[in-house]
N, C-alpha and C positions, 0 to 999 in steps of 0.2 A: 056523615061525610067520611069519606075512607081516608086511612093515613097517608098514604102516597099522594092524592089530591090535597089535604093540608098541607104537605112538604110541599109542594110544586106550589101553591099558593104563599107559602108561605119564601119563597126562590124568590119568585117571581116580585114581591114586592120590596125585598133585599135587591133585586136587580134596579139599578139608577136610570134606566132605559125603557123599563115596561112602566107604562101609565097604566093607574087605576084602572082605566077602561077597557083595556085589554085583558084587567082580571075576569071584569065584569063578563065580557062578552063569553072566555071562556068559561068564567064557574059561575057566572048570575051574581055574582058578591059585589055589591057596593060597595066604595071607600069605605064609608063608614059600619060595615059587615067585616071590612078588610081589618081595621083597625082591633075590630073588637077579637076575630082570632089571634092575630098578633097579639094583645094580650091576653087571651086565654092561653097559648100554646107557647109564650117567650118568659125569661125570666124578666122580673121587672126594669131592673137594670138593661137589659136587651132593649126589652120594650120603649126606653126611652131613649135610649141609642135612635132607635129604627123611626120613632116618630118624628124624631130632631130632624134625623138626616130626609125622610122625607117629605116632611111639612114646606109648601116653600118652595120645591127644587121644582124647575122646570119641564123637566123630563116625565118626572111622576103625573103632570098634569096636561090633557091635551090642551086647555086652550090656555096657559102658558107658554107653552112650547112655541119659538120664533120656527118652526120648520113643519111641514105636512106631509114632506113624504121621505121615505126612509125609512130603517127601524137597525139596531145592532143585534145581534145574536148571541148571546153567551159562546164558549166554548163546549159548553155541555149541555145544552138547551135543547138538542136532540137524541141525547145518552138513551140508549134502551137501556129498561127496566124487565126482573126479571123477575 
């Protein structure tokens, strides 16, 4: 996997708003695929920052989530890359 696709994957599930499924759809990575770059690519302290804060939260998961349509945008979530 190229580094810029890890970065963006690795964004994207630091973002409170993109659910797992959304990684999936674009990179094929399961949660549990998610998870495991996250720690291959964070330090471990990171790493359990990230899993606290997303374990749980409703946003990360769609069928938690009390809403179906919608979605927020980062401010930088469409930055060209160069």
């Amino acid at each position: 996997m190229k580094e810029e696709d890890i970065s963006r994957i690795i964004e994207m599930a630091w973002e409170d708003r993109t659910p797992f499924d959304a990684i999936e759809a674009s990179y094929g990575l399961n949660q549990g695929q998610v998870e495991k770059l996250m720690r291959d690519n964070l330090t471990k302290s990171s790493f359990i920052m990230w899993r606290k804060r997303a374990r749980g939260r409703k946003t990360k998961h769609l069928g938690l989530r009390e809403f179906s349509v919608g979605r927020h945008h980062s401010y930088d979530q469409h930055k060209y890359k160069k």
